[in-house]
Chimera marker file (.cmm) of the C-alpha trace (Angstrom):
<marker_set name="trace">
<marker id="1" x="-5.387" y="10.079" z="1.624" r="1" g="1" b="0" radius="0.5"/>
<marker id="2" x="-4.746" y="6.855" z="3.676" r="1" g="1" b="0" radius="0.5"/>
<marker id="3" x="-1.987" y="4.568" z="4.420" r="1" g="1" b="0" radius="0.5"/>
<marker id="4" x="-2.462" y="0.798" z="5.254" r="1" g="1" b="0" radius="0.5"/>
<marker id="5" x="-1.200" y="-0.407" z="8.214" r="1" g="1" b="0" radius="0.5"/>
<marker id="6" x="2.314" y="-0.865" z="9.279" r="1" g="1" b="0" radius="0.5"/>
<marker id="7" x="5.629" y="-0.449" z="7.959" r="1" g="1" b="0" radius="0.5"/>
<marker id="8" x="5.089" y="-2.150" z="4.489" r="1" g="1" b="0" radius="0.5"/>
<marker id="9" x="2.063" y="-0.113" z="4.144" r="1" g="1" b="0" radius="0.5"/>
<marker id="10" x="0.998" y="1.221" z="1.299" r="1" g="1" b="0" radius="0.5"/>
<marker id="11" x="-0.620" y="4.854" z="0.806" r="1" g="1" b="0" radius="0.5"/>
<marker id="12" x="-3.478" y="5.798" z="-1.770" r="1" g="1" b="0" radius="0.5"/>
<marker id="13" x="-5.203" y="9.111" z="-1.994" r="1" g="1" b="0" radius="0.5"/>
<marker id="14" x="-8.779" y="9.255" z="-3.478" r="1" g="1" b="0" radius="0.5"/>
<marker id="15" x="-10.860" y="12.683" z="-4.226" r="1" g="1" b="0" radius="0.5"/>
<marker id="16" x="-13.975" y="13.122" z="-4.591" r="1" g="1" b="0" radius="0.5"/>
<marker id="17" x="-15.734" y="16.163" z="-5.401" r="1" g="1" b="0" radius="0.5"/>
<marker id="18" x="-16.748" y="18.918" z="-7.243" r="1" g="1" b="0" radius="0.5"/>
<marker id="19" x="-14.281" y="21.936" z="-8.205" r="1" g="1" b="0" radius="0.5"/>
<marker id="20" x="-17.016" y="24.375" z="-7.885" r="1" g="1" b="0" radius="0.5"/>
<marker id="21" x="-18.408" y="23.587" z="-3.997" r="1" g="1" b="0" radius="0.5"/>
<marker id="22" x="-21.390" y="21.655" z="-5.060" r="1" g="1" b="0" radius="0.5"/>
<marker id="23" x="-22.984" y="18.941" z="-2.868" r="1" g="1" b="0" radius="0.5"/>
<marker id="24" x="-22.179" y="15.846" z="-3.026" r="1" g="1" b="0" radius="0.5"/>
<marker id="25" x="-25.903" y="15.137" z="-1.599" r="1" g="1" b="0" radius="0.5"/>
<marker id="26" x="-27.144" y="15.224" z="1.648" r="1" g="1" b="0" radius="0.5"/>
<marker id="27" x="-25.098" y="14.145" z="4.260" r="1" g="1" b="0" radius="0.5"/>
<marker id="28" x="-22.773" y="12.906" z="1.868" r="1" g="1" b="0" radius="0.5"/>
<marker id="29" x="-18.700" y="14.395" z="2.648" r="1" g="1" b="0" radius="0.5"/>
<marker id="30" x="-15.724" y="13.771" z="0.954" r="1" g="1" b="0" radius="0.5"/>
<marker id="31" x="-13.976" y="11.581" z="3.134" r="1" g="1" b="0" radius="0.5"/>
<marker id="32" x="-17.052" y="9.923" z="3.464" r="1" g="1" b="0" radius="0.5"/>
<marker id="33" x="-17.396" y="8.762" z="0.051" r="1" g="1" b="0" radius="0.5"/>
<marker id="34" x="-13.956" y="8.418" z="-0.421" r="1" g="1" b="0" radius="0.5"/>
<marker id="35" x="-13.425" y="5.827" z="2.024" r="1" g="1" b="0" radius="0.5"/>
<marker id="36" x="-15.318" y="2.916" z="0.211" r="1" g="1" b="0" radius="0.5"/>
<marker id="37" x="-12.638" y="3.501" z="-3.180" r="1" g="1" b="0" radius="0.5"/>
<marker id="38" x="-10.031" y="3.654" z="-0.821" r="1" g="1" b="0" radius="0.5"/>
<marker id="39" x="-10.781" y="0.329" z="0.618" r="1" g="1" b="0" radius="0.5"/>
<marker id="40" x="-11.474" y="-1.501" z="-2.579" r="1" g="1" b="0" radius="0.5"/>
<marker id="41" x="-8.312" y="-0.374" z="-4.590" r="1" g="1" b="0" radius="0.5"/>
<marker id="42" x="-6.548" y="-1.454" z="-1.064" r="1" g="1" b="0" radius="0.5"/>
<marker id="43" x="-7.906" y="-4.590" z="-0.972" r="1" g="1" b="0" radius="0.5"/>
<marker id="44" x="-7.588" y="-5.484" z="-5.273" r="1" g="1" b="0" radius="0.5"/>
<marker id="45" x="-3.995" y="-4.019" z="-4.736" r="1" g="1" b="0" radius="0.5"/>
<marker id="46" x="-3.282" y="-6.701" z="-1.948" r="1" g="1" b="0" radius="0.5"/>
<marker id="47" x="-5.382" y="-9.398" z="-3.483" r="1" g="1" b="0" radius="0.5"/>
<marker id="48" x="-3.640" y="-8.962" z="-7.197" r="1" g="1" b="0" radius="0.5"/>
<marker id="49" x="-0.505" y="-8.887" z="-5.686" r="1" g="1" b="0" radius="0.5"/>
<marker id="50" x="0.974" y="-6.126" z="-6.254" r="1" g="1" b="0" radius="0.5"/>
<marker id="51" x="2.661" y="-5.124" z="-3.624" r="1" g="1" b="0" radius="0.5"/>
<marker id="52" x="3.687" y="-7.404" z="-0.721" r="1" g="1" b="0" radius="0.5"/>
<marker id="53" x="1.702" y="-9.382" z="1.442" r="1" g="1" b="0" radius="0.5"/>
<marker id="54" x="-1.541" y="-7.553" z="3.461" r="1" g="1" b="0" radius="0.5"/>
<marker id="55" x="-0.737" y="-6.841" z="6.910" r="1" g="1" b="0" radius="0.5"/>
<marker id="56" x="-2.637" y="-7.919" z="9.206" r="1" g="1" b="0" radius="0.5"/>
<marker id="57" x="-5.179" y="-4.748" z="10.020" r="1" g="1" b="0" radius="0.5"/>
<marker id="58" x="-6.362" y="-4.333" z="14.007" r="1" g="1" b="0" radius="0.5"/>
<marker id="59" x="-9.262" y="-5.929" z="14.087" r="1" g="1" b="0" radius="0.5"/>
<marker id="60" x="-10.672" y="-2.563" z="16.842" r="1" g="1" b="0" radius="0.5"/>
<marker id="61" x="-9.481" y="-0.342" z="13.669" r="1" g="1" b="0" radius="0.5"/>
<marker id="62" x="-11.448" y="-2.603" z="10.955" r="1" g="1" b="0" radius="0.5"/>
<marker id="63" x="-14.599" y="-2.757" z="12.635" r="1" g="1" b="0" radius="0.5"/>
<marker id="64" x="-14.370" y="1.319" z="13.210" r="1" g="1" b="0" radius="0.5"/>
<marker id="65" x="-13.981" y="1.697" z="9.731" r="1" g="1" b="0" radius="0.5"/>
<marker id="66" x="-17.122" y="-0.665" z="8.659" r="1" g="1" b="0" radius="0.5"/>
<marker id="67" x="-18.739" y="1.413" z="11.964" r="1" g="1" b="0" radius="0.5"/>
<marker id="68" x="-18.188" y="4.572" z="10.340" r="1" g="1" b="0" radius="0.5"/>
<marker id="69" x="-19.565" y="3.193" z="6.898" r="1" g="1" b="0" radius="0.5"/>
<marker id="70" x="-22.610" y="1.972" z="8.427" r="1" g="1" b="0" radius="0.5"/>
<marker id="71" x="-23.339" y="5.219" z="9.709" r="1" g="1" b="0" radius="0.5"/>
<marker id="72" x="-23.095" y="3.987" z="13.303" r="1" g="1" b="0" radius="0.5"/>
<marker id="73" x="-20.402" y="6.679" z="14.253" r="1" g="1" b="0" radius="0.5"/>
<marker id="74" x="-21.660" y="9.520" z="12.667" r="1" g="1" b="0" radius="0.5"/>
<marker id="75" x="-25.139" y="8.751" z="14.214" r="1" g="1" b="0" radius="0.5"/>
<marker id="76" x="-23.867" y="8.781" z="17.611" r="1" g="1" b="0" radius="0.5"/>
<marker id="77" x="-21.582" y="12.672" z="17.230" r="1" g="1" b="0" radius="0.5"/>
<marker id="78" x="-24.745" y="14.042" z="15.922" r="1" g="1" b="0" radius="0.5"/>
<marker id="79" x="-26.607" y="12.535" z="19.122" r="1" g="1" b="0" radius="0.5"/>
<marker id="80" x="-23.809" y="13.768" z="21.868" r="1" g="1" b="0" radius="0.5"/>
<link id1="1" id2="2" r="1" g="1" b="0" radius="0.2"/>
<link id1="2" id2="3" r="1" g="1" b="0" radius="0.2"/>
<link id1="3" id2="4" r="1" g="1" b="0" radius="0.2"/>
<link id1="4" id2="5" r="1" g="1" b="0" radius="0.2"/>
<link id1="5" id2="6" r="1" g="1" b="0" radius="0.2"/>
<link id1="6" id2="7" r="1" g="1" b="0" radius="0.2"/>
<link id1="7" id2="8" r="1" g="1" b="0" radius="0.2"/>
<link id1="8" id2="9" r="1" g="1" b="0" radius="0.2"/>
<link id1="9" id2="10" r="1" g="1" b="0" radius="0.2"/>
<link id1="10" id2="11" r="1" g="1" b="0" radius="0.2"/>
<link id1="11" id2="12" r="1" g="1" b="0" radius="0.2"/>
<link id1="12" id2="13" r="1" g="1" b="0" radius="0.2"/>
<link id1="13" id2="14" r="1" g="1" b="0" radius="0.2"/>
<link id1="14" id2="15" r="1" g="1" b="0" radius="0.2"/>
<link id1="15" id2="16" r="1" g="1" b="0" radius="0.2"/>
<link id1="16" id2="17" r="1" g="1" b="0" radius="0.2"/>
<link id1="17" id2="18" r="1" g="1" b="0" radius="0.2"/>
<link id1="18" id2="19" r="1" g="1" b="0" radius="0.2"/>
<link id1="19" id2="20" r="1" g="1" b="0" radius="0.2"/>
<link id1="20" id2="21" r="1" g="1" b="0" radius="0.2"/>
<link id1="21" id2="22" r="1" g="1" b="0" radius="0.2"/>
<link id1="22" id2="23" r="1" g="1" b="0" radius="0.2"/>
<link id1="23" id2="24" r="1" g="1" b="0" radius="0.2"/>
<link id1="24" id2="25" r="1" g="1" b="0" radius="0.2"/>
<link id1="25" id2="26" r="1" g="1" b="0" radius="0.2"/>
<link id1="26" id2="27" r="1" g="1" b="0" radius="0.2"/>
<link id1="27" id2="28" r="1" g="1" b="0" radius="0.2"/>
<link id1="28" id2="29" r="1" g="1" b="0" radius="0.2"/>
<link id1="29" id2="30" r="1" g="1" b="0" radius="0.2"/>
<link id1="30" id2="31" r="1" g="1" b="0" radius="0.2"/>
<link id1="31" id2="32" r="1" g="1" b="0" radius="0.2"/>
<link id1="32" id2="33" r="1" g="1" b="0" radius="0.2"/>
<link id1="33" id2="34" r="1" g="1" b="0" radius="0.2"/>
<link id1="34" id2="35" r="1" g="1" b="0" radius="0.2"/>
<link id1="35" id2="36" r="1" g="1" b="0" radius="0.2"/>
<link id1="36" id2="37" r="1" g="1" b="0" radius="0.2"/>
<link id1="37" id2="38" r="1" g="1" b="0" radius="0.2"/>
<link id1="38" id2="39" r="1" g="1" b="0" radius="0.2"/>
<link id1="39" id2="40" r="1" g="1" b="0" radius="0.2"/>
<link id1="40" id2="41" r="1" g="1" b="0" radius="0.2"/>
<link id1="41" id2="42" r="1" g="1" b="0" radius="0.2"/>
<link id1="42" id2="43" r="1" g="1" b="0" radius="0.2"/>
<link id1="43" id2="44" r="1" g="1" b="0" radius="0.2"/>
<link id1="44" id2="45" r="1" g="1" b="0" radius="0.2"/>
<link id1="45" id2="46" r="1" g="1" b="0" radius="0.2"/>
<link id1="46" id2="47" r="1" g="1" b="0" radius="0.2"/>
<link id1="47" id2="48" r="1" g="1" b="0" radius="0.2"/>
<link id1="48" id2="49" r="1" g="1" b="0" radius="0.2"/>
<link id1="49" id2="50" r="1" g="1" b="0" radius="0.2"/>
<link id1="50" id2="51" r="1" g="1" b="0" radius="0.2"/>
<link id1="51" id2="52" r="1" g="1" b="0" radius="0.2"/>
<link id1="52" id2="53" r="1" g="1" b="0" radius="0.2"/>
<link id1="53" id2="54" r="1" g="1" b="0" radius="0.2"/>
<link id1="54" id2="55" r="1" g="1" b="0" radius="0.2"/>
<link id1="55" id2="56" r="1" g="1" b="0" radius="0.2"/>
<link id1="56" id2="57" r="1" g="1" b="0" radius="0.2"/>
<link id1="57" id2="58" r="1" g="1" b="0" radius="0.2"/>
<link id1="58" id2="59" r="1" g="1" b="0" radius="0.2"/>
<link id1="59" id2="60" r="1" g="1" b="0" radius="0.2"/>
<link id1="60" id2="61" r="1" g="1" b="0" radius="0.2"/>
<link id1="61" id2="62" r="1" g="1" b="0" radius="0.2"/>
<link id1="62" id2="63" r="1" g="1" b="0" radius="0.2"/>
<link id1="63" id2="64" r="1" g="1" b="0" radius="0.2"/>
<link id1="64" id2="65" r="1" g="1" b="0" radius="0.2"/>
<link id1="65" id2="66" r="1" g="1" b="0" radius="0.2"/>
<link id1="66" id2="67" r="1" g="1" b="0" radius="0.2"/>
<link id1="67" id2="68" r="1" g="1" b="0" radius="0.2"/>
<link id1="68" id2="69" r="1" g="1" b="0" radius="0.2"/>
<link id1="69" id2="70" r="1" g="1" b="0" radius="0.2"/>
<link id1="70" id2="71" r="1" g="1" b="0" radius="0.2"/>
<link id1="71" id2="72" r="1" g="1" b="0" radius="0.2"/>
<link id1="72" id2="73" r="1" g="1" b="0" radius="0.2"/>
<link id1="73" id2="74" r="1" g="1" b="0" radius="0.2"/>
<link id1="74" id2="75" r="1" g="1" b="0" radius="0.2"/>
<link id1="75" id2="76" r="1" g="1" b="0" radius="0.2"/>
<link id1="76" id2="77" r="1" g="1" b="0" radius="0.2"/>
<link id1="77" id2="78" r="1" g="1" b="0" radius="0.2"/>
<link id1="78" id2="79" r="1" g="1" b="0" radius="0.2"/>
<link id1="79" id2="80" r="1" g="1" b="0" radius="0.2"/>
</marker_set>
């Protein structure tokens, strides 16, 4: 689950998953894959209109999220 930013935000929750505790693959996690949908179906709901107009995301909390995609984030906790 995840909000956009601000007081106009928006919030859209996304699950993925198995019921019956497979895998989702190797180093693969929930919130992990879950983040990509998330974004997308934030940025078609701003794009289509649907809502009002985007805010205006940090750009420190944008590049942490495409960080964290990359695998940039997770690589450095597993190096600490």
């Amino acid at each position: 689950m995840g909000s956009t930013y601000g007081p106009a935000g928006i919030t859209i929750a996304v699950r993925i998953g198995f019921d019956d505790d497979r895998s989702l693959g190797a180093g693969e996690t929930g919130a992990r894959v879950a983040l990509p949908v998330f974004k997308e179906i934030a940025l078609r709901v701003y794009a289509e209109k649907l809502v009002g107009p985007a805010p205006q995301f940090p750009a420190a909390m944008e590049q942490s999220i495409d960080n964290y995609l990359e695998g940039s984030v997770v690589k450095a906790i597993a190096q600490r």
